[in-house]
Backbone atoms as SQL, in Angstrom:
CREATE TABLE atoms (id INTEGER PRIMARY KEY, chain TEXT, resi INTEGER, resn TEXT, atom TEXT, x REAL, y REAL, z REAL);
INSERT INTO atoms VALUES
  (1, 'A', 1, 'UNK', 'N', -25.872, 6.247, -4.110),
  (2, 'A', 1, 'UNK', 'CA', -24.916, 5.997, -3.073),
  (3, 'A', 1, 'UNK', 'C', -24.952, 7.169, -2.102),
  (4, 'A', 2, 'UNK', 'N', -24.827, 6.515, -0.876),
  (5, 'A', 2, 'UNK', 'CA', -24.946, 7.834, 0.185),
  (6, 'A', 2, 'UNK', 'C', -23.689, 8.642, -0.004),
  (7, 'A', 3, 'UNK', 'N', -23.925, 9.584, 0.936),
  (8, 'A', 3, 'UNK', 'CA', -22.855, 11.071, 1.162),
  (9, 'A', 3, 'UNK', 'C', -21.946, 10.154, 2.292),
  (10, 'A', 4, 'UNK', 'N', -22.802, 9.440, 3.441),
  (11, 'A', 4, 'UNK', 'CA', -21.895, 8.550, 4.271),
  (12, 'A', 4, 'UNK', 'C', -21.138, 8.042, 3.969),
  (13, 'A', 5, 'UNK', 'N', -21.451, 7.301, 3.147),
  (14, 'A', 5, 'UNK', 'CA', -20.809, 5.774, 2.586),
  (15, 'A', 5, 'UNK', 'C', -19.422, 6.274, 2.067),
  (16, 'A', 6, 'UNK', 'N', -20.029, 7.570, 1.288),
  (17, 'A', 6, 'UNK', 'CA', -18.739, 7.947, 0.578),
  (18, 'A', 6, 'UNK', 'C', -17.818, 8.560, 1.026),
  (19, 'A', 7, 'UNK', 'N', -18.128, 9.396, 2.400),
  (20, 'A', 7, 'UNK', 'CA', -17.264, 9.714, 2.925),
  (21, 'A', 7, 'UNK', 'C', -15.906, 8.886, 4.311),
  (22, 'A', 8, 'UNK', 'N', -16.883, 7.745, 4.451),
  (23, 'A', 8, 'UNK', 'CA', -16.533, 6.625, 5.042),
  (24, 'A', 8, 'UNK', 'C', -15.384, 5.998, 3.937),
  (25, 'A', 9, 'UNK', 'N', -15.803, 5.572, 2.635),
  (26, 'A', 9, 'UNK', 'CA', -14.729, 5.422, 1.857),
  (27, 'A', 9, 'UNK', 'C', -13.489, 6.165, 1.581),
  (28, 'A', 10, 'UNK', 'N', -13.734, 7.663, 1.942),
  (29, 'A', 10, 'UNK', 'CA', -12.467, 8.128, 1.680),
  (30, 'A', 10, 'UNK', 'C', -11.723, 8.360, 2.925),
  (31, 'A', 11, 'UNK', 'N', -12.460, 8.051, 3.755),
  (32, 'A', 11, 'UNK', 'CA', -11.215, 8.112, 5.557),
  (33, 'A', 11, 'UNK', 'C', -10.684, 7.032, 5.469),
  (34, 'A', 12, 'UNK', 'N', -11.724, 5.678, 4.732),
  (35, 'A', 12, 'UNK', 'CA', -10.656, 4.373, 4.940),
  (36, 'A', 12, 'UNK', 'C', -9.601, 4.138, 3.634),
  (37, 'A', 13, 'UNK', 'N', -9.853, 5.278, 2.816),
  (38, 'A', 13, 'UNK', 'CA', -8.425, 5.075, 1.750),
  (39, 'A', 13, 'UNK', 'C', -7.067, 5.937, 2.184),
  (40, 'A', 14, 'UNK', 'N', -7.780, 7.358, 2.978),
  (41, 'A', 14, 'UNK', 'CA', -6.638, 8.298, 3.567),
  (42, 'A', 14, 'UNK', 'C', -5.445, 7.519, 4.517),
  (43, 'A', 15, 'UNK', 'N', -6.455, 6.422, 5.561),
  (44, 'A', 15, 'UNK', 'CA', -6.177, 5.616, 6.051),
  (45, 'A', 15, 'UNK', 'C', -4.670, 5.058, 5.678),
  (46, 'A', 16, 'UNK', 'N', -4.587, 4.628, 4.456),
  (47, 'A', 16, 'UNK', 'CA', -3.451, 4.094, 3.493),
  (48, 'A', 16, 'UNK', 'C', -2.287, 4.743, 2.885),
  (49, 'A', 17, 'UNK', 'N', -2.439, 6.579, 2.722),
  (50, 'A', 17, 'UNK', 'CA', -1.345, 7.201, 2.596),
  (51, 'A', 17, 'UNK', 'C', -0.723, 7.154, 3.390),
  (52, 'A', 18, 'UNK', 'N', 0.961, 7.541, 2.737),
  (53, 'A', 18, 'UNK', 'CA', 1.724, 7.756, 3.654),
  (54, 'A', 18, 'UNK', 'C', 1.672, 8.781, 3.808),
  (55, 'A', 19, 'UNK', 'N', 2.213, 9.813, 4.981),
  (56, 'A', 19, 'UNK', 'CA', 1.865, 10.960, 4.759),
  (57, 'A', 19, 'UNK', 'C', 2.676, 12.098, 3.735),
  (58, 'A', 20, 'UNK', 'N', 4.278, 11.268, 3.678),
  (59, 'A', 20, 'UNK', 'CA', 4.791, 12.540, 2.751),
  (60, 'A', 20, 'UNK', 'C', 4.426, 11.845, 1.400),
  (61, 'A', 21, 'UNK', 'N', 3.629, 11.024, 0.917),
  (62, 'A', 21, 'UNK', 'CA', 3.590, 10.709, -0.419),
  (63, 'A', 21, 'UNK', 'C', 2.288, 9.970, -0.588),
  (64, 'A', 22, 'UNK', 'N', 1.762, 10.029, -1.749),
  (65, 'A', 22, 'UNK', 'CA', 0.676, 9.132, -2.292),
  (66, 'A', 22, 'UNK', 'C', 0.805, 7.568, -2.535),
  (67, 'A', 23, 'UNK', 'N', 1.998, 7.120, -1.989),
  (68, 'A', 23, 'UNK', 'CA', 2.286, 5.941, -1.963),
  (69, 'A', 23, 'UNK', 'C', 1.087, 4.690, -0.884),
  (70, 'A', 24, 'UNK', 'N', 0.743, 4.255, -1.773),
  (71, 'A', 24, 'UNK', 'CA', -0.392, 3.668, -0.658),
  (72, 'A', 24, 'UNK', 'C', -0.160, 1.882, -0.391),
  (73, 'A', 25, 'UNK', 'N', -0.411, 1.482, 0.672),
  (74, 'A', 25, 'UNK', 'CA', -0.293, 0.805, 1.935),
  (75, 'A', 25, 'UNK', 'C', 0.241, -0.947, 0.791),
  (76, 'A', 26, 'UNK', 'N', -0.436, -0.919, -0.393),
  (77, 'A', 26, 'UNK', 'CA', -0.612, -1.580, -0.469),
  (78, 'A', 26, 'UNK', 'C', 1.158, -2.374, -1.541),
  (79, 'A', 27, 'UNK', 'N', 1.537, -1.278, -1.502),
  (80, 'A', 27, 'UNK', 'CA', 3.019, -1.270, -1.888),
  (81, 'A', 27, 'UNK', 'C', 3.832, -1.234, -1.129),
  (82, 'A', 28, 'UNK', 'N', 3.273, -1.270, 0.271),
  (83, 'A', 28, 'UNK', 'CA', 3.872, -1.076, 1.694),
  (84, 'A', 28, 'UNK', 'C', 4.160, -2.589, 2.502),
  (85, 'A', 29, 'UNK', 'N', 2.808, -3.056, 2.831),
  (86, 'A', 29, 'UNK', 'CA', 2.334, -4.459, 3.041),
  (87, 'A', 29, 'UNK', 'C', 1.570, -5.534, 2.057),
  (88, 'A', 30, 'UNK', 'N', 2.301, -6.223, 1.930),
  (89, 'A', 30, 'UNK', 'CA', 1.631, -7.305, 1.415),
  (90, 'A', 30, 'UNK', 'C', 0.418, -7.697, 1.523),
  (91, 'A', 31, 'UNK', 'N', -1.070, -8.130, 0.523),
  (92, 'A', 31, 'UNK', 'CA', -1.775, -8.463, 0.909),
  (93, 'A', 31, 'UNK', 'C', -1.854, -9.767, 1.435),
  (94, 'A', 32, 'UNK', 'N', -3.239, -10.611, 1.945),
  (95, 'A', 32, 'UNK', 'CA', -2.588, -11.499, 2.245),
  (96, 'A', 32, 'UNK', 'C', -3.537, -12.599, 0.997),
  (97, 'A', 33, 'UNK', 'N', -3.456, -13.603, 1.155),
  (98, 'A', 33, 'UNK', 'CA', -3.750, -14.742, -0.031),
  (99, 'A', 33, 'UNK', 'C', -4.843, -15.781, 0.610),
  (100, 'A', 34, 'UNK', 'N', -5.579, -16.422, -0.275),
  (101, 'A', 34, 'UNK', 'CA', -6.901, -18.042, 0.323),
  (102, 'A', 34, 'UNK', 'C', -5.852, -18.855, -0.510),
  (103, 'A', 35, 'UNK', 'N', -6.394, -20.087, 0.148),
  (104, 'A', 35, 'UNK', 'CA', -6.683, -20.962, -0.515),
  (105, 'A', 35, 'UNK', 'C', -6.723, -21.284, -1.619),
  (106, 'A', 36, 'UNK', 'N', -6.752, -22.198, -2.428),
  (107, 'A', 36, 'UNK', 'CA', -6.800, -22.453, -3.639),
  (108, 'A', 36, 'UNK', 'C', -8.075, -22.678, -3.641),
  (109, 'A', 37, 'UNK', 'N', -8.276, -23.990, -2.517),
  (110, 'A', 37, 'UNK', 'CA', -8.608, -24.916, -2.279),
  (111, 'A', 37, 'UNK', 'C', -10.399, -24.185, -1.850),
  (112, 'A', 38, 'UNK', 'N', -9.873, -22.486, -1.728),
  (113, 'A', 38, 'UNK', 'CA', -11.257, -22.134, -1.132),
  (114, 'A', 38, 'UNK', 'C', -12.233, -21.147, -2.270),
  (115, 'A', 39, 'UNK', 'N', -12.427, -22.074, -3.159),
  (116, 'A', 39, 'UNK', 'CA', -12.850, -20.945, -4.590),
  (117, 'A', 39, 'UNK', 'C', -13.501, -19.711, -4.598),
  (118, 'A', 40, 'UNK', 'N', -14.562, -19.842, -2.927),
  (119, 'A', 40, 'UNK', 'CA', -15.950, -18.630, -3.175),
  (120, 'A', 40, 'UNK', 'C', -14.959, -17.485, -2.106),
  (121, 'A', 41, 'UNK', 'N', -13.872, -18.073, -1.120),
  (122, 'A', 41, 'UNK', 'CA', -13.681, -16.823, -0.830),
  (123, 'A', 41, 'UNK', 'C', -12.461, -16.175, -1.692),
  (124, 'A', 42, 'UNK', 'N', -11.639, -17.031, -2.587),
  (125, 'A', 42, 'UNK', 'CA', -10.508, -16.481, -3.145),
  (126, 'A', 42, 'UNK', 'C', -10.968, -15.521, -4.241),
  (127, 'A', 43, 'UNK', 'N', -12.425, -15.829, -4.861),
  (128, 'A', 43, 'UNK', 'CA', -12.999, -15.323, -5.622),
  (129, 'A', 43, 'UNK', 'C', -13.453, -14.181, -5.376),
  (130, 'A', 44, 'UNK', 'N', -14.034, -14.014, -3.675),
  (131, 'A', 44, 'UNK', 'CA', -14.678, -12.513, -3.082),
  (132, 'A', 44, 'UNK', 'C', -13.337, -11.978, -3.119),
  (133, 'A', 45, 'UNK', 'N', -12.080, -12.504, -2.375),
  (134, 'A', 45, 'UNK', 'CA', -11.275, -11.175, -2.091),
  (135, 'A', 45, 'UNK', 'C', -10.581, -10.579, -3.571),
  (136, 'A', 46, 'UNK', 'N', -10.355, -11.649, -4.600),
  (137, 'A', 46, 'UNK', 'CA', -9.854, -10.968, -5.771),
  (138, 'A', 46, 'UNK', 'C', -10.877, -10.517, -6.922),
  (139, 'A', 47, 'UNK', 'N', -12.143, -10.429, -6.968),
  (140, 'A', 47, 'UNK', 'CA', -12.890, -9.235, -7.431),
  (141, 'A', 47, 'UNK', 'C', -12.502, -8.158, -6.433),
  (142, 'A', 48, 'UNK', 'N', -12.720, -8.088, -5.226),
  (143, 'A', 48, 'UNK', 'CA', -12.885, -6.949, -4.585),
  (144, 'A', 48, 'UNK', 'C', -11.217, -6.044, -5.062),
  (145, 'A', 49, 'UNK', 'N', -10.752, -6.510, -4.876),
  (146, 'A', 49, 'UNK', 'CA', -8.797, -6.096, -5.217),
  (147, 'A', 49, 'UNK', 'C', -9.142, -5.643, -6.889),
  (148, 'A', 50, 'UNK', 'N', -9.647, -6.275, -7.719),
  (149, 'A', 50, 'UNK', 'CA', -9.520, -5.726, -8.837),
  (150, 'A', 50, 'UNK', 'C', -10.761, -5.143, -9.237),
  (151, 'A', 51, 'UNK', 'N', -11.787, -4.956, -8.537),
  (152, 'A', 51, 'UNK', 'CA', -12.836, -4.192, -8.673),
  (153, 'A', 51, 'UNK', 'C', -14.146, -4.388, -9.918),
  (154, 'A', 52, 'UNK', 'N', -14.507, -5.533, -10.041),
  (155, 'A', 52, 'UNK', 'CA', -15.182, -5.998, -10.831),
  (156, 'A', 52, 'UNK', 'C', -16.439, -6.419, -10.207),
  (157, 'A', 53, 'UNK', 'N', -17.102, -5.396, -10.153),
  (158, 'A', 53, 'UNK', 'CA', -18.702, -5.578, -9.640),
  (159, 'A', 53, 'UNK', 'C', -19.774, -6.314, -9.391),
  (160, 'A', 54, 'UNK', 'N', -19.665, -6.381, -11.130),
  (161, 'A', 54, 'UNK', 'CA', -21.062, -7.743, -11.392),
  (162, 'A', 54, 'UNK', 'C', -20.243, -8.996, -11.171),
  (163, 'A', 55, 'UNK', 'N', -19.050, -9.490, -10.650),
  (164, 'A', 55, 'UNK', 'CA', -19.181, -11.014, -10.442),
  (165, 'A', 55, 'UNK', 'C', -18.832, -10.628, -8.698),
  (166, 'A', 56, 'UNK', 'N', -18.795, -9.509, -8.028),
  (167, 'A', 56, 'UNK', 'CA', -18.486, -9.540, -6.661),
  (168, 'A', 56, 'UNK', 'C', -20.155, -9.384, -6.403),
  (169, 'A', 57, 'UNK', 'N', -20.828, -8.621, -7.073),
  (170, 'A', 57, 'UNK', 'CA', -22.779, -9.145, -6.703),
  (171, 'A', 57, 'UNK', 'C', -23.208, -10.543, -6.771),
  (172, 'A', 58, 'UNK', 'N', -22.477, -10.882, -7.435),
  (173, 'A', 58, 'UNK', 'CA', -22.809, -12.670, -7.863),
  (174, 'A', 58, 'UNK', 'C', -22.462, -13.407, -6.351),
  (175, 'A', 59, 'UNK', 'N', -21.098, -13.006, -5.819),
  (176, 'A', 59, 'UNK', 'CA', -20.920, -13.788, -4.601),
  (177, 'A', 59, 'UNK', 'C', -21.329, -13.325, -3.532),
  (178, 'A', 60, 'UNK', 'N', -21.778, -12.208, -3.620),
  (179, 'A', 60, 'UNK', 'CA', -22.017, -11.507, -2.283),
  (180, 'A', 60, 'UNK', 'C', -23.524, -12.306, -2.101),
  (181, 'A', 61, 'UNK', 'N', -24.395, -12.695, -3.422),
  (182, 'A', 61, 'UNK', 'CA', -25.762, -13.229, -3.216),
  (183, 'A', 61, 'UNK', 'C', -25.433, -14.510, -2.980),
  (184, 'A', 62, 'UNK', 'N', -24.171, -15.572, -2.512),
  (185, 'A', 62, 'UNK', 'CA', -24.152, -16.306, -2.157),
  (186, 'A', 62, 'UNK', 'C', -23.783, -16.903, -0.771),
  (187, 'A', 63, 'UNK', 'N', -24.209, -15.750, -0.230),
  (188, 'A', 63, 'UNK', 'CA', -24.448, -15.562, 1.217),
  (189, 'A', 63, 'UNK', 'C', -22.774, -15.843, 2.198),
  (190, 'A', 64, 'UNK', 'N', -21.971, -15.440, 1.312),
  (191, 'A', 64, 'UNK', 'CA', -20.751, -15.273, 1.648),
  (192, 'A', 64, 'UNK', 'C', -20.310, -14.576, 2.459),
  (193, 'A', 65, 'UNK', 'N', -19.946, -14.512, 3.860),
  (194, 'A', 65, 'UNK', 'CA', -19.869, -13.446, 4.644),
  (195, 'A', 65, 'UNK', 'C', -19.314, -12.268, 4.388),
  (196, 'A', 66, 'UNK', 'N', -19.391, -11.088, 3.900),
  (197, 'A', 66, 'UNK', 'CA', -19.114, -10.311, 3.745),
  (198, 'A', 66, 'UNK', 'C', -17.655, -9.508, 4.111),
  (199, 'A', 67, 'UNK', 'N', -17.026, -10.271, 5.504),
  (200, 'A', 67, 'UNK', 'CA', -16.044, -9.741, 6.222),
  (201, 'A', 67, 'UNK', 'C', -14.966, -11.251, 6.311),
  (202, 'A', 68, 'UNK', 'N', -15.421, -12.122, 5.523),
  (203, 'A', 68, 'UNK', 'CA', -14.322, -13.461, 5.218),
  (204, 'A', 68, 'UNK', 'C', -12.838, -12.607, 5.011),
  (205, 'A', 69, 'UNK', 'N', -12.394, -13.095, 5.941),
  (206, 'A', 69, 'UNK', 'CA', -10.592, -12.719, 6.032),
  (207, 'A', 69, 'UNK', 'C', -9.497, -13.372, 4.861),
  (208, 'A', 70, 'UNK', 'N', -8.682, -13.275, 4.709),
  (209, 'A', 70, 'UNK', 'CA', -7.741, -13.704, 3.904),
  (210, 'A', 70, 'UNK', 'C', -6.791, -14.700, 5.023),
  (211, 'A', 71, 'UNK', 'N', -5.285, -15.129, 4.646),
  (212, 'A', 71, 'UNK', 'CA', -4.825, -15.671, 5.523),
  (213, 'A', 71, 'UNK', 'C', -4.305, -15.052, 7.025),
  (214, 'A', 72, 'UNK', 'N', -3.984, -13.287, 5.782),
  (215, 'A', 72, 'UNK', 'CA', -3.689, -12.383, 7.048),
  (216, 'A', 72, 'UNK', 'C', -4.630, -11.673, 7.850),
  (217, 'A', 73, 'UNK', 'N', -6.072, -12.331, 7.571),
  (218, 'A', 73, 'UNK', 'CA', -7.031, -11.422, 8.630),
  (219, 'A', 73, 'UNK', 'C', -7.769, -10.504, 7.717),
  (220, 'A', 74, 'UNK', 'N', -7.192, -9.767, 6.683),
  (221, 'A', 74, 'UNK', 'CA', -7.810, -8.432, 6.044),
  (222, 'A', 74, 'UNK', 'C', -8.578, -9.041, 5.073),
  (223, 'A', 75, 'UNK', 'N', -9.822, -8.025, 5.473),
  (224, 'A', 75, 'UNK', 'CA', -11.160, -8.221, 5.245),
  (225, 'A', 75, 'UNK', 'C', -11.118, -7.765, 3.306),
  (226, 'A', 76, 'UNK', 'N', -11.893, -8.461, 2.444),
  (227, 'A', 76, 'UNK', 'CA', -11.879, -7.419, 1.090),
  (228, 'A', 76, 'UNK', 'C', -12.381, -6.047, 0.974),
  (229, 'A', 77, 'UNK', 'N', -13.047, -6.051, 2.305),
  (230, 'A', 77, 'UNK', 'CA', -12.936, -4.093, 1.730),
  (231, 'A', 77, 'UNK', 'C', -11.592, -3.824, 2.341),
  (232, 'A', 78, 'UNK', 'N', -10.786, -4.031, 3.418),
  (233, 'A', 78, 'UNK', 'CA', -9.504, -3.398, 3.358),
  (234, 'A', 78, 'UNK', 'C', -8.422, -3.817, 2.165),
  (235, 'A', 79, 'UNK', 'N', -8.850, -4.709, 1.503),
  (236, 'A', 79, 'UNK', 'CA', -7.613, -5.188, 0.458),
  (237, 'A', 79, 'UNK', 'C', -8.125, -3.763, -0.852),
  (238, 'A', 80, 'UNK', 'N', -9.834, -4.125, -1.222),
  (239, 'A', 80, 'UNK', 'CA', -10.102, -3.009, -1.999),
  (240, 'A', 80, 'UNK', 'C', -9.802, -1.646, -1.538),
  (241, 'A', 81, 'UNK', 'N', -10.089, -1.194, -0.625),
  (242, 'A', 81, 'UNK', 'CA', -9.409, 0.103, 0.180),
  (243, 'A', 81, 'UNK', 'C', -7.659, 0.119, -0.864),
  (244, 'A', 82, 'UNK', 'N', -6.667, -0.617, 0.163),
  (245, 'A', 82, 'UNK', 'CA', -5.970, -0.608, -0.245),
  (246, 'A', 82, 'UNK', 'C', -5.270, -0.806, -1.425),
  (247, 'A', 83, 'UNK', 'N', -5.953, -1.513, -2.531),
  (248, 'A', 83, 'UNK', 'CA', -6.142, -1.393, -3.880),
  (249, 'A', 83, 'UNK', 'C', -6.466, -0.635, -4.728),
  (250, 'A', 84, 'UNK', 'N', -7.091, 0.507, -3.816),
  (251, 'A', 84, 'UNK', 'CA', -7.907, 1.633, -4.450),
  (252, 'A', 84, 'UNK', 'C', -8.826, 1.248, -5.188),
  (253, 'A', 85, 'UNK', 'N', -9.508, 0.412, -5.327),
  (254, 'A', 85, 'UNK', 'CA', -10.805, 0.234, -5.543),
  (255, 'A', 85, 'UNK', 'C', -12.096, 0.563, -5.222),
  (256, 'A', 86, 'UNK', 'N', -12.349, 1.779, -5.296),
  (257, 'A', 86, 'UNK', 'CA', -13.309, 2.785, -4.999),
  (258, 'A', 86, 'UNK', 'C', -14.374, 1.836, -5.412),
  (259, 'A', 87, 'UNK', 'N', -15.406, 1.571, -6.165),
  (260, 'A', 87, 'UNK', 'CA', -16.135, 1.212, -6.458),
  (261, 'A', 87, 'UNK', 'C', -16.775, -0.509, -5.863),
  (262, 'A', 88, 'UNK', 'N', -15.665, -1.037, -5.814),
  (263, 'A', 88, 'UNK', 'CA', -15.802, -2.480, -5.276),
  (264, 'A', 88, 'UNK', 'C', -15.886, -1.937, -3.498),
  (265, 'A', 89, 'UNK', 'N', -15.129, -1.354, -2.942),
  (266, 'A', 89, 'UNK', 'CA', -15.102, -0.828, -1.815),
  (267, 'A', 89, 'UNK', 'C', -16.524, -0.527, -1.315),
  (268, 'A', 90, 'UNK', 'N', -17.426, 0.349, -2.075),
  (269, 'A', 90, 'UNK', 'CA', -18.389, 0.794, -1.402),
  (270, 'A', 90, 'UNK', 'C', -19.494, 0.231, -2.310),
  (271, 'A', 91, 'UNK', 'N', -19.272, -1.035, -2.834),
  (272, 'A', 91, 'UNK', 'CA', -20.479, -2.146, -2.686),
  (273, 'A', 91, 'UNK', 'C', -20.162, -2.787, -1.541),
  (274, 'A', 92, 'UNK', 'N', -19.360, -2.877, -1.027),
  (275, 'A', 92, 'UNK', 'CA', -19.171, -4.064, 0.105),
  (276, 'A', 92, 'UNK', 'C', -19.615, -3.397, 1.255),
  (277, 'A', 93, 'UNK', 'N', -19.563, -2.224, 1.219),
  (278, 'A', 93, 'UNK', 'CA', -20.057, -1.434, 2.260),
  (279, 'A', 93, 'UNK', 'C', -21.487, -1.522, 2.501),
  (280, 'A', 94, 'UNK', 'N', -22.172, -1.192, 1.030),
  (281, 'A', 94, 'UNK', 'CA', -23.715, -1.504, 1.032),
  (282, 'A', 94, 'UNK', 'C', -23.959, -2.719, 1.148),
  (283, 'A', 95, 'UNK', 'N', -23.202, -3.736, 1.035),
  (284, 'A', 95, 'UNK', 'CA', -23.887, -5.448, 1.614),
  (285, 'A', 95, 'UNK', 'C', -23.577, -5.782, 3.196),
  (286, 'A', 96, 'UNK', 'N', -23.210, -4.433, 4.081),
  (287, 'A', 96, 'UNK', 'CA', -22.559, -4.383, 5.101),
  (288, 'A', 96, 'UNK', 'C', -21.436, -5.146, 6.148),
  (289, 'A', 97, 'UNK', 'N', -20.315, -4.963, 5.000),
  (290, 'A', 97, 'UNK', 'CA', -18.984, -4.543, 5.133),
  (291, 'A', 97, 'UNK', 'C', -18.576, -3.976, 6.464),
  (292, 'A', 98, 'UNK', 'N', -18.247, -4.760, 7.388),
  (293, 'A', 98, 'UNK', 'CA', -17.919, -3.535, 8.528),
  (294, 'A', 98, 'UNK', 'C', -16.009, -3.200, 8.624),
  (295, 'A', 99, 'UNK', 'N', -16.025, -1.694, 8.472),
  (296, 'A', 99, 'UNK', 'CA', -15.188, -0.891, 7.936),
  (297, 'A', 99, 'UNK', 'C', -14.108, -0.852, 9.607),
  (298, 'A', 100, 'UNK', 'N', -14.573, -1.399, 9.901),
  (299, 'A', 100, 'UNK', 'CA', -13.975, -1.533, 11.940),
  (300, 'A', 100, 'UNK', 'C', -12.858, -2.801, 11.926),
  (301, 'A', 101, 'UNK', 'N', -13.021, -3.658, 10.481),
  (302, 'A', 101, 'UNK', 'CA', -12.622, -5.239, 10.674),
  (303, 'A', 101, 'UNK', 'C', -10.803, -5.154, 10.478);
């Protein structure tokens, strides 16, 4: 894993403190929710939130857009961001994740 990547991951988790506390964003705002009805993306954004790798490689090879929104717009690397999911975070980055979304 790059020095980039990783440092890109930790501006977009700083991103999420508050500043007088380690309280992060995601106890702040609600994430937002799919479909039931939509299995491959409800499936990308909740690996990415709970950080489970080998079945978020599984969908990412199913040519799933990478930056598929939830209802509220936020992309699964900002839900993983905000989940603190370090690891799910910066696979999505390497299947290029854009960190701008």
């Amino acid at each position: 894993m790059g020095s980039k990547t990783k440092r890109l991951f930790e501006h977009m988790r700083s991103m999420f403190e508050k500043p007088s506390s380690s309280t992060r964003v995601s106890n702040l705002l609600p994430l937002g929710v799919m479909e039931e009805s939509d299995t491959l993306g409800s499936s990308l954004h909740r690996e990415a939130i709970v950080g489970n790798r080998r079945a978020l490689k599984k969908i990412l090879q199913t040519s799933i857009c990478v930056d598929y929104p939830n209802d509220k717009g936020q992309t699964p690397l900002f839900c993983a961001c905000a989940c603190d999911s370090e690891s799910t975070a910066l696979l999505l980055l390497q299947h290029g994740a854009n960190p701008n979304e």
